[in-house]
C-alpha positions as CSV (number, residue, x, y, z in Angstrom):
1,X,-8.6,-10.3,12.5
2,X,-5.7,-12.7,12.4
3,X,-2.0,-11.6,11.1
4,X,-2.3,-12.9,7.6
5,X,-6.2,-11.2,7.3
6,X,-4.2,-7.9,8.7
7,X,-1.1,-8.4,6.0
8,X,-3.8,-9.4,3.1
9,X,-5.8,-6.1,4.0
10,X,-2.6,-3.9,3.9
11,X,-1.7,-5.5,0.4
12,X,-5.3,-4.6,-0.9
13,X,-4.7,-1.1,0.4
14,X,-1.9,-1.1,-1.8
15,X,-2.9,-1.8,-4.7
16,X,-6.1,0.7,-4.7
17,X,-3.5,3.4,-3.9
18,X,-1.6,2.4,-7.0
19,X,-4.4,2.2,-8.9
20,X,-6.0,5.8,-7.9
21,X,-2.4,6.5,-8.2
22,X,-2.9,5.3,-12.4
23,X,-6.0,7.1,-13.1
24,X,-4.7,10.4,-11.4
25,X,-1.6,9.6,-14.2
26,X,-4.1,9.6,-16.8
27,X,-5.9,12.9,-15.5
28,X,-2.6,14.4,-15.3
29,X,-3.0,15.1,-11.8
30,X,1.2,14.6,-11.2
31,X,1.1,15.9,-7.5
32,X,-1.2,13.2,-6.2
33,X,0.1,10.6,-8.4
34,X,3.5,10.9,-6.5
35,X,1.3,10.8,-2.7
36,X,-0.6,8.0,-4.1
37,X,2.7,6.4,-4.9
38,X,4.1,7.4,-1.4
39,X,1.0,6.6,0.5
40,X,1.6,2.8,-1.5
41,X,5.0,2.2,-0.5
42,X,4.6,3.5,2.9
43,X,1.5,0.5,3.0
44,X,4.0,-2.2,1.8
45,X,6.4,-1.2,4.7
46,X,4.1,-1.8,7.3
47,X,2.6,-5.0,5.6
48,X,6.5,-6.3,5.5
49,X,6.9,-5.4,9.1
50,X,3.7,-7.2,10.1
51,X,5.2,-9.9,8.4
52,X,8.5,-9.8,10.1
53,X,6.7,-9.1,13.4
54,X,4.2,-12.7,12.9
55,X,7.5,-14.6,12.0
56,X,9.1,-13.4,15.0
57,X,12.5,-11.5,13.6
């Protein structure tokens, strides 16, 4: 798996967390709508640094 395949796989990663993360909202499950949410934004730190890491800074 190349860099971009790696990046591209932590994106979709992403985006089912925030989408579990929406139909635990609708559930009104509150506790793991906030990991979910976590869990997501933890994901699009490591996808940046990937990024940062394949550009060289």
């Amino acid at each position: 798996m190349d860099k971009e395949e790696k990046i591209n796989h932590w994106l979709c990663m992403s985006r089912y967390d925030i989408e579990s993360a929406e139909y635990m909202l609708s559930a009104g499950r509150y506790v793991y709508v906030v990991f979910m949410c976590q869990q997501a934004i933890e994901i699009i730190w490591i996808q940046k640094l990937l990024n940062l890491k394949s550009t060289g800074l």
